[in-house]
N, C-alpha and C positions, 0 to 999 in steps of 0.2 A: 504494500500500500504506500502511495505516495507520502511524503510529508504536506503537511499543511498549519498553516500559522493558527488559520480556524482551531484546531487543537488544543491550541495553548490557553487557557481560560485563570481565570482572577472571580473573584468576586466574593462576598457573603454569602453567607446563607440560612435561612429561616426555617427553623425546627419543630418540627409536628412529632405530638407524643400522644400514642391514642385516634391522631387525627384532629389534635387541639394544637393551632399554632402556639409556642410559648412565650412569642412577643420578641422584641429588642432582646440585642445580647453585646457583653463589652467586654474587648480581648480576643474575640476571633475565635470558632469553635475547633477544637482539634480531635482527630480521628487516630487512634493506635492500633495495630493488629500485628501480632506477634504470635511465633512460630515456634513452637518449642520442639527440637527432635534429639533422637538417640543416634550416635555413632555405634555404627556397629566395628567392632578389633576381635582378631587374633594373636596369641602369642606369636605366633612367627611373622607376624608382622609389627611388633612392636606397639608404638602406639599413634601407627600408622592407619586411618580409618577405612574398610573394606565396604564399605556402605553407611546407609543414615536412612534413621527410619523417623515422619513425623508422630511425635509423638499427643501433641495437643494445638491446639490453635483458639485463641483470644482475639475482644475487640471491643474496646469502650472507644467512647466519645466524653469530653469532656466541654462542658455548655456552662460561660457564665452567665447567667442569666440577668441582663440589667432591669428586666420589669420584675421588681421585688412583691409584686402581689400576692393578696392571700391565696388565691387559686395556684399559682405558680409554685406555693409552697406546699399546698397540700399532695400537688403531680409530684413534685421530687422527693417529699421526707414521708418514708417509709411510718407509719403510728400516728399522723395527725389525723386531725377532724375538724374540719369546716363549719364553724357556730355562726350563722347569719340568720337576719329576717327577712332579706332581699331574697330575689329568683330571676332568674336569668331564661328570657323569651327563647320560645324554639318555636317550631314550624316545621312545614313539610316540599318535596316537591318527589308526587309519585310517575313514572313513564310504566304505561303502559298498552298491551294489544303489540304495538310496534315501535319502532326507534323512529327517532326523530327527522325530518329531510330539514336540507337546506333553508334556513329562516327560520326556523324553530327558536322561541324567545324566553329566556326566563329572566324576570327583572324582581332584582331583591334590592331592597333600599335605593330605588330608582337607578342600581346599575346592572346595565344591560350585559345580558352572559349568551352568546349566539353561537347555533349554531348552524355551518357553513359548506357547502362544498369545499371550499377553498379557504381555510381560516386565514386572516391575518394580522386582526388586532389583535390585542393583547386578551380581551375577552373574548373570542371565538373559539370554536370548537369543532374539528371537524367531526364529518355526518357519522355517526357509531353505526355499527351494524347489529346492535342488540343494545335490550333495554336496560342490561345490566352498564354495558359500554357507557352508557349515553349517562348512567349514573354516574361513575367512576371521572367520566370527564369534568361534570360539573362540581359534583365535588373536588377535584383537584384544582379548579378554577377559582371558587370561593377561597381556599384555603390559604393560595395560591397569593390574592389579597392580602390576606391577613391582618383587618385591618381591625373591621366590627364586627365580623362573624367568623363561626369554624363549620365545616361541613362532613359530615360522614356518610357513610352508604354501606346497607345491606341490602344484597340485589337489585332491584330495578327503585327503591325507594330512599332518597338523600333527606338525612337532617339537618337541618338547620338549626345553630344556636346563637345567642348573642354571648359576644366574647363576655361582656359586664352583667351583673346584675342592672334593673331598672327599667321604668318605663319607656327606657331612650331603645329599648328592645323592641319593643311593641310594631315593628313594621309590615310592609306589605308583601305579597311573594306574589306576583301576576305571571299571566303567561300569554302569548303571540305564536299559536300554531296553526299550520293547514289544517291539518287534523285535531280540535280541540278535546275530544274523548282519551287521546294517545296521552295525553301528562293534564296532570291533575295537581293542584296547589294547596295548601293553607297557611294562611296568614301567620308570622313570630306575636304567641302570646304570651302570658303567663309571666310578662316581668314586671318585677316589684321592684321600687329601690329600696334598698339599706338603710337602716337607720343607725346600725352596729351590727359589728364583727368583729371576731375574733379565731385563729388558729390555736390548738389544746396537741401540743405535742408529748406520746408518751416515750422512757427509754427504748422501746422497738425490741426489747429481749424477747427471741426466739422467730422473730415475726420471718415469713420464708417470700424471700425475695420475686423467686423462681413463680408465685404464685400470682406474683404482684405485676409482674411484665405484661407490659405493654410493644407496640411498634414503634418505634422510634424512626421517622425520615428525617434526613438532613436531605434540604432542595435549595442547593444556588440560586441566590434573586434572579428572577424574570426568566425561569425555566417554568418548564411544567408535567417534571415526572421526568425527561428523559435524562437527567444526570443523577438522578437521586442517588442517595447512598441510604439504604436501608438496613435496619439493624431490626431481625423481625420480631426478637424477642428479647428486651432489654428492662432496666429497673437501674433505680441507683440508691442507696443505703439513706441518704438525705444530708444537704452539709451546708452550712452555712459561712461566710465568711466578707466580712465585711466592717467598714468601722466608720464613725458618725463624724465624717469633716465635711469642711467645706468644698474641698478640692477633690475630692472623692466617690467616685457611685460606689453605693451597694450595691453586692450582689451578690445571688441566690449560684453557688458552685456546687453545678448538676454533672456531676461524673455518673456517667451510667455505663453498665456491661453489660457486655450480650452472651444471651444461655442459647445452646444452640435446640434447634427445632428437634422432637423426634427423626427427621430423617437427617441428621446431622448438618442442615445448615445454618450456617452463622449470620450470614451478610449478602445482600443483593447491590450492586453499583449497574444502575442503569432503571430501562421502565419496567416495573414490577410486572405489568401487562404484556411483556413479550412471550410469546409462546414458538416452539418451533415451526 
């Protein structure tokens, strides 16, 4: 394959756990993966190696998180508990019968999410060939934002949440299709705002990690899915570090590790949706 400059890439990246972006981060996210194997020797060879065999393979991420929120503490520290009187708007957007053609429109909080034969703004989506597709894109498009809302999908049907607690949740989800039967909407209800809160952190003795994992993506700004680095099954023990100046942000330092899946995988780099 030729060389190409296109290649060479820079940028941040914004982190979904769960499928819940975790907002601003400060210091740059870093990514380890680490090989551990055996040399295999015999005496007549000294202790000269005749082979090497892997023996294990690791891979955290370490994520400071500059948005010190309570939610953002409850996702990383393993024994907390979330005490609020606020609630945070959800909503729905269901595809069904068939996937979506060309023009097909979903508008959440007055921004439009299309999809396209040909995408090529930033919100566009090209035409899926199944109603699961046609979720999976949108979802990755909201998320993708990260701005006021987070989006999740099981099969053909996407949730919507409002990132905050509060009435400022309370929005619309319309829809612009040929076919209006094929996707079906409901509107972000059910937010309250806060009046107070508070996180209840206990010492976490015993609590099992492996139980508590979630997905972790890391997505380079202004991608959408096809660089990701995914880590499918990850958790991080919970750590804080930060101190109260002027010159200084806090922040929430999220080292998380990855447990590998039953069928022994650890990590996905690239679109989670490729199939052979």
């Amino acid at each position: 394959m030729a060389s190409s400059t296109e290649n060479v890439k820079l940028g941040v990246c914004n982190v979904l756990f769960d499928g819940v972006d975790l907002g601003f981060t400060k210091g740059g996210v870093e990514v380890e993966v680490a090989t551990s194997t055996k040399e295999i020797t015999v005496d007549q060879m000294g202790e000269t190696p005749i082979g090497e065999v892997i023996m294990g393979r690791t891979v955290s991420a370490n994520v400071p998180l500059a948005e010190t929120t309570l939610d953002n503490l409850v996702a990383i520290m393993p024994g907390s508990e979330l005490i609020s009187d606020g609630a945070k708007a959800s909503g729905t957007v269901t595809f069904s019968t068939a996937a979506p053609v060309d023009g097909d429109k979903i508008t959440l909080a007055g921004v439009d999410y299309t999809f396209k034969t040909a995408p090529v703004g930033n919100n566009e989506m090209a035409v899926p060939s199944t109603i699961a597709a046609a979720a999976a894109a949108l979802t990755a498009k909201i998320n993708a934002n990260g701005v006021n809302f987070t989006a999740s999908a099981v099969g053909p049907v996407v949730t919507v949440r409002a990132k905050n607690r509060g009435v400022d949740g309370n929005v619309a989800i319309t829809k612009t299709a040929a076919t209006p039967a094929n996707i079906t909407t409901t509107n972000l209800t059910g937010g309250v705002d806060a009046t107070k809160a508070q996180v209840k952190v206990t010492n976490g003795v015993n609590i099992n990690l492996l139980k508590l994992a979630k997905t972790l993506v890391l997505r380079p700004k202004g991608t959408n899915g096809e660089d990701d680095f995914t880590i499918h099954r990850a958790m991080c023990p919970g750590a804080l570090n930060f101190a109260y100046q002027f010159d200084n942000e806090r922040v929430f330092s999220a080292a998380f590790k990855g447990y590998a899946l039953d069928n022994g995988q650890l990590f996905s780099l690239g679109d989670v949706t490729a199939t052979a």
